[in-house]
C-alpha positions, 0 to 999 in steps of 0.5 A, a space after each residue: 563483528 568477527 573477521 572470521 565469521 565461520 569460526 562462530 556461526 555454520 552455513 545451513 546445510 542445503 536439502 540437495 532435493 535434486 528433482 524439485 518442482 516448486 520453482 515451476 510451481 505457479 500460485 493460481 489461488 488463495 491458500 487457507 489463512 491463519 490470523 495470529 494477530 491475537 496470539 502470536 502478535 499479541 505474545 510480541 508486544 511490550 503491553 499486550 492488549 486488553 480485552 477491548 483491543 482484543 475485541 476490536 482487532 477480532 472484529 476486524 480480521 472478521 471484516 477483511 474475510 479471514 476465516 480461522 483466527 487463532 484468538 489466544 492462548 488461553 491458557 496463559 493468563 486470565 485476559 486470554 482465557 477471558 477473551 475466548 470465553 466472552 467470543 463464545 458466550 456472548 456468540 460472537 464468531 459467525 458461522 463462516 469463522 473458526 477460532 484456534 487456539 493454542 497449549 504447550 504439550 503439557 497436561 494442565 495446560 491442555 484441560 485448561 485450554 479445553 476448559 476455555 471452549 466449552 460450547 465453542 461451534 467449531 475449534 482449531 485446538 493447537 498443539 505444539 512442541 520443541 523438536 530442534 537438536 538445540 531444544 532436546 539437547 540443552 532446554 529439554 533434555 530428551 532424546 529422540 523417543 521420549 520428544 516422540 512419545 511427549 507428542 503422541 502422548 498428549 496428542 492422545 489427551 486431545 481426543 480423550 478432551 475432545 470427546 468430552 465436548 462432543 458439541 464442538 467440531 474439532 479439527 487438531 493442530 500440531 507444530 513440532 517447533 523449531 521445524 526450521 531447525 530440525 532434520 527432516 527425518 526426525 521432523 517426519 517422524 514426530 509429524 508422522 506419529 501423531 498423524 497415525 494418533 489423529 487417524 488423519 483421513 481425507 474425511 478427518 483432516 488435521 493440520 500439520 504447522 511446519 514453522 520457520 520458528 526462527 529463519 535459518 536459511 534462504 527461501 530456497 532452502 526452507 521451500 525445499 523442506 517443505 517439499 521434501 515433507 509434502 512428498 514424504 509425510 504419511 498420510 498426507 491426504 489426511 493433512 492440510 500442510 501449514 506454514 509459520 514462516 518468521 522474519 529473522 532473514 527478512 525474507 519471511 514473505 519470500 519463505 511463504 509464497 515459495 513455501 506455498 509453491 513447494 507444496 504448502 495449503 495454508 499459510 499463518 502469519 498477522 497483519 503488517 509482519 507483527 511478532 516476536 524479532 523481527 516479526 512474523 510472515 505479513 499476510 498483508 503482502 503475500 495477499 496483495 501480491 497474489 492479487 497483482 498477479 491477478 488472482 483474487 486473496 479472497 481477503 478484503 483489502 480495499 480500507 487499508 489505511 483503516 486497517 492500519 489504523 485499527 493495527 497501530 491502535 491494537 498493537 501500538 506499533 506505528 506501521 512504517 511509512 516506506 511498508 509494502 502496499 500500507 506505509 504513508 510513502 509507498 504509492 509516493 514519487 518525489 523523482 522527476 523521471 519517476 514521476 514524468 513517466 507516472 504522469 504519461 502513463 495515466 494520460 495514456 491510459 483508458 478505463 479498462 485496460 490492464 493495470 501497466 504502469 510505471 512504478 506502481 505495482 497496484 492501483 492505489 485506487 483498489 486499496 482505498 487510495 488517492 491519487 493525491 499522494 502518488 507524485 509529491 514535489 520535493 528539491 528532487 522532482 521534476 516538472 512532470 510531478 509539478 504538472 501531475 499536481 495541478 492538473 489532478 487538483 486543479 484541472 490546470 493541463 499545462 503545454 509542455 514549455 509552460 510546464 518547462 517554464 513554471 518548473 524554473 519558478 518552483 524551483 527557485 521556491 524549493 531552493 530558498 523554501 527547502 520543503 516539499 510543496 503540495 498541491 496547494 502550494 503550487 497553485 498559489 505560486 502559479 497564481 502569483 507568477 501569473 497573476 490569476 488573482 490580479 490580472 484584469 482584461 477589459 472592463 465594458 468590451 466591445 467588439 464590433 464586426 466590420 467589413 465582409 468577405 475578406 475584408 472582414 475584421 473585428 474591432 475591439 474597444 475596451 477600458 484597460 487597467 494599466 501602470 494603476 490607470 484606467 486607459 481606453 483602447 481601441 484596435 482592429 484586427 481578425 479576430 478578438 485577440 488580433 484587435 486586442 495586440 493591436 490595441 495594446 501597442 498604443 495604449 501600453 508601447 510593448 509590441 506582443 506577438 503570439 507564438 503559441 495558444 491552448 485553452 480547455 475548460 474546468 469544470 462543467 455546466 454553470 460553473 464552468 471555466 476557460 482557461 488560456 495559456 498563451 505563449 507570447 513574444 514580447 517586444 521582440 525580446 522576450 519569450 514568455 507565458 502568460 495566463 487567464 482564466 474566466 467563465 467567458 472564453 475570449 476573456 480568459 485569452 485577453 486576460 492570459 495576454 496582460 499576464 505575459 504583458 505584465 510578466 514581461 515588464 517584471 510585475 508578475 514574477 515573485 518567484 522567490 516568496 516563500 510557499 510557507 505563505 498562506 496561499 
C-alpha cells in the first residue's frame, strides 16, 4: 500500500447541500422493492443458474411477497430469453407480480428484449446507459450531447415497441449508470430528457433508477444526491425514484435507508447482498431493520433458514454464518456476561410486552428460530449460558449457588474437552456429577405418623443402598426428610444438615416429575449440592440427600470425563 494514498486516489467531492432534510427523515413504511436476484445476482455468479434454478428462486421471491421481480436479461443469452418466455407462456406470474427486464441502449437488444415478452400482462422494461466521465471519456467516447441523444433516442424506440404490444401494461425504466459517479447537473439532464420522451405524468409513471454502480463515497454523501435529484428533477410527480445502491464501501445498506430518508420510493437489490464485487444492496437487512423499528416490510420473512437454503442451492454461495438476521451465529452468545443477561431478560420477560432484550435485536421466534441456539457454551461462557441450556432443554431451573457449583464442574470438562458443549452434553455431565441415573433413596418406605400436637413426629423406615449393601434404617424427625438425616447418621456415620432446599416439577400430568436440589452440609466439613429427581416428591428430596451424600464421599464427581462420551 502506498505511503501517500492522495498521490493515486481522490477524496469524493461532497454536494455541500446546506438546507438537507434526510437526516430528520424518519421511515414509517415499506418502499417498493425490486428483486435483482435473477439478473443482477444471476450476472455475478461463476456458473449462472439454469432454468430450473431460475424457476425455484422465482417461485420463492413470489412466496416472500416481492411484487416486481426483475427475472432476466433476455437479451443476453438463450437461457435468459428461455426463462421469460416460459414465466409467460406457461402463466406463471400472478396477478399481483410484475416482471422487469432489462437491455443496453442498443437497438437490436431492445427488439430482442421486447421479442421476449409478447403476452406478457404487465412489464417493467429497463433501460440503461453509461453517463460517468470515466464511461463517456475512456469506454465510449461521446460528449455530453451525444450520451443525451443515445438515451432519448432509444427511449423513443421503447414507445414505438411498446405500441406494437398493446396487450401488455407497460411501465419503463431507466438508469443513467454509473449515477454514482456522474455530476448531478449532467445526471438531471439525461434523467431529465427522457422523462420529457416518456411524458412522465402522475397518471403515466415511470421509474427512474439512480445507481451507486460502484460505492464511491459515505452514505451521507450519496443520501445527499439523492435528495438533491428528489428536489431538482423535472417531472418528478410523474417518477417513482429507485435506488441500486452496491457494496464496495461495505455500506450498501446504510446508502439504501439513508437513501430512502433523502427522498427515494423504491429501492433494488437481492436477497443476503448477492452481486457483482462485493455484492448488491441486501433487501434482507434493510426489510428486517424496518421491522424492528416496528414497521411492517410487507415482505414475509418468517422461514428464513428455508430461504436461505433456497439462496445457497440458486446461487451456490454459502451465506456466512456471522450475516445479519440469516447467518448460523447471529442469534448465538457463547460470553458469559452476554449470555447471563440473555437468561434474566427471558425470565423477566411476559408474553406481550415489547421485544427489549439484551443482544437481541429481533425475536429469533419471528424469523423461524429457536431459542436453542440463542446461548452455546464454550471455554468463554458463563454460568448463565449453562443455566439457560438446561432449563430450556431439560426444564432443570438450577438455584443460583447450584448453578455457581455445576458451572466449576463444566469448566474442568471445557478445559480438558476444549469443544462447545450442548445441551445434551451438559445434561449428561449434570447426571454424572449428580448421579441422577444411579443414586437411589429408599427401596419399601415407610413412613409412620406418631404423636399429636407438638409432640408430633414422623418415623421414617426404609432399605438404603449404601457402599454396594442393602441396610436397613430407621429415624424419627419432623418431617420426611428430618427422619431420613437422622436415620443416615446410624446407617452411613456421615452427619447431614441442610442448608437450603428448591423443588419444581417438569412436565405436566402423568408424566410429571419432581425435581429437588438440596443444598447440604456435611459432616460439618463440606458444602455441597446434591440432586434428585422422581415422579413422587419426598423421594426426589431423599434421592437428591444421597446425591450430596455420595458427592461428599467423592463417588459421584467425575468432573474430568470427557463430554465426547455418548451421553
Amino acid at each position: 500500500m502506498l505511503k501517500q494514498p492522495d498521490r493515486k486516489y481522490r477524496a469524493f467531492a461532497p454536494i455541500g447541500l446546506k438546507d438537507r432534510t434526510w437526516p430528520d427523515a424518519v421511515l414509517t413504511k415499506a418502499p417498493i422493492w425490486l428483486s435483482t436476484d435473477l439478473r443482477d445476482g444471476n450476472q455475478a455468479l461463476v456458473e449462472p443458474m439454469d432454468i430450473a434454478r431460475k424457476m425455484r428462486m422465482f417461485e420463492q421471491l413470489v412466496a416472500i411477497g416481492f411484487k416486481e421481480i426483475e427475472v432476466g436479461f433476455p437479451s443476453a443469452s438463450q437461457v435468459e430469453f428461455d426463462f421469460v418466455r416460459k414465466l409467460i407462456e406457461e402463466n406463471r406470474i400472478s396477478d399481483d407480480v410484475t416482471i422487469q427486464v432489462l437491455t443496453q441502449a442498443r437497438d437490436h437488444l431492445i427488439t430482442r428484449t421486447f421479442e421476449s415478452l409478447q403476452g406478457a400482462p404487465r412489464a417493467i422494461v429497463h433501460l440503461y446507459n453509461a453517463v460517468a466521465p470515466v464511461m463517456r471519456k475512456v469506454v465510449l467516447g461521446m460528449d455530453e450531447d451525444e450520451i443525451v441523444e443515445l438515451a432519448t433516442t432509444h427511449a423513443e424506440m421503447f414507445k414505438d415497441c411498446a405500441a406494437k404490444q398493446p396487450h401488455t401494461q407497460w411501465t419503463f425504466q431507466y438508469s443513467p449508470e454509473m449515477f454514482s459517479g456522474t455530476d448531478l447537473a449532467f445526471s438531471k439532464r439525461v434523467v431529465d430528457a427522457v422523462t420529457a420522451v416518456w411524458d412522465a405524468t402522475p397518471q403515466n409513471k415511470c421509474i427512474i433508477n439512480l445507481p451507486s454502480t460502484v460505492e464511491h463515497s459515505t452514505p451521507n454523501i450519496f443520501a445527499d444526491m439523492i435528495e438533491w435529484m428528489q428536489r431538482n428533477l423535472a417531472r418528478r410527480d410523474g417518477i417513482v425514484l429507485s435506488v441500486h445502491p452496491h457494496n464496495d464501501r461495505g455500506t450498501g445498506t446504510a446508502a439504501g435507508e439513508l437513501a430512502l430518508m433523502a427522498g427515494a420510493d423504491r429501492i433494488e437489490g437481492c436477497l443476503f447482498g448477492n452481486g457483482e464485487r462485493t455484492g448488491n444492496l441486501d433487501l434482507v437487512n434493510v426489510a428486517l431493520n424496518l421491522y424492528t423499528q416496528g414497521v411492517s416490510p410487507e415482505l414475509d420473512f418468517s422461514r428464513i433458514d428455508d430461504i436461505r437454503a433456497t439462496v445457497e442451492h440458486c446461487n451456490q454461495i454459502p451465506v456466512h454464518p456471522r450475516h445479519p438476521y440469516v447467518g448460523d451465529l447471529v442469534y448465538t452468545s457463547f460470553s458469559g456476561s452476554h449470555q447471563d443477561a440473555i437468561k434474566k431478560a427471558f425470565s423477566a420477560r411476559k408474553e406481550g410486552d415489547i421485544w427489549d432484550m439484551p443482544y437481541l435485536p429481533i425475536d429469533p421466534k419471528d424469523v423461524g428460530r429457536s431459542y436453542e441456539a440463542v446461548i452455546r457454551v464454550n471455554s468463554q461462557s458463563g454460568k448463565g449460558g449453562m443455566a439457560y441450556l438446561l432449563e430450556s432443554e431439560y426444564g432443570i431451573e438450577m438455584p443460583r449457588r447450584l448453578q455457581m457449583e455445576f458451572m466449576q464442574t463444566v469448566q474442568r470438562v471445557m478445559d480438558v474437552a476444549g469443544k462447545e458443549l450442548s445441551a445434551a452434553d451438559l445434561y449428561a455431565l449434570f447426571e454424572r456429577e449428580y448421579g441422577l441415573k444411579t443414586v437411589h433413596a429408599l427401596q419399601h418406605r415407610v413412613l409412620e405418623e406418631q404423636g399429636e400436637g407438638d409432640k408430633a413426629s414422623i418415623v421414617l423406615r426404609g432399605d438404603l443402598q449404601w457402599d454396594g449393601e442393602t441396610c436397613h434404617i430407621e429415624g424419627r424427625g419432623n418431617g420426611p426428610i428430618d427422619a431420613f438425616i437422622h436415620a443416615l447418621v446410624d446407617a452411613t456415620g456421615h452427619a447431614v444438615r441442610v442448608i437450603d432446599y428448591h423443588q419444581h416439577a417438569i412436565g405436566a400430568g402423568a408424566d410429571a416429575q419432581a425435581v429437588a436440589y438440596l443444598e447440604l452440609r456435611v459432616d460439618e466439613s463440606q458444602t455441597l449440592f446434591g440432586v434428585g429427581i422422581d415422579a413422587d416428591t419426598i423421594s426426589a428430596s431423599l434421592k437428591a440427600i444421597v446425591s450430596g451424600l455420595e458427592r461428599a464421599r467423592g463417588q459421584g464427581a467425575r468432573s474430568a470425563q470427557s463430554v465426547a462420551e455418548p451421553a
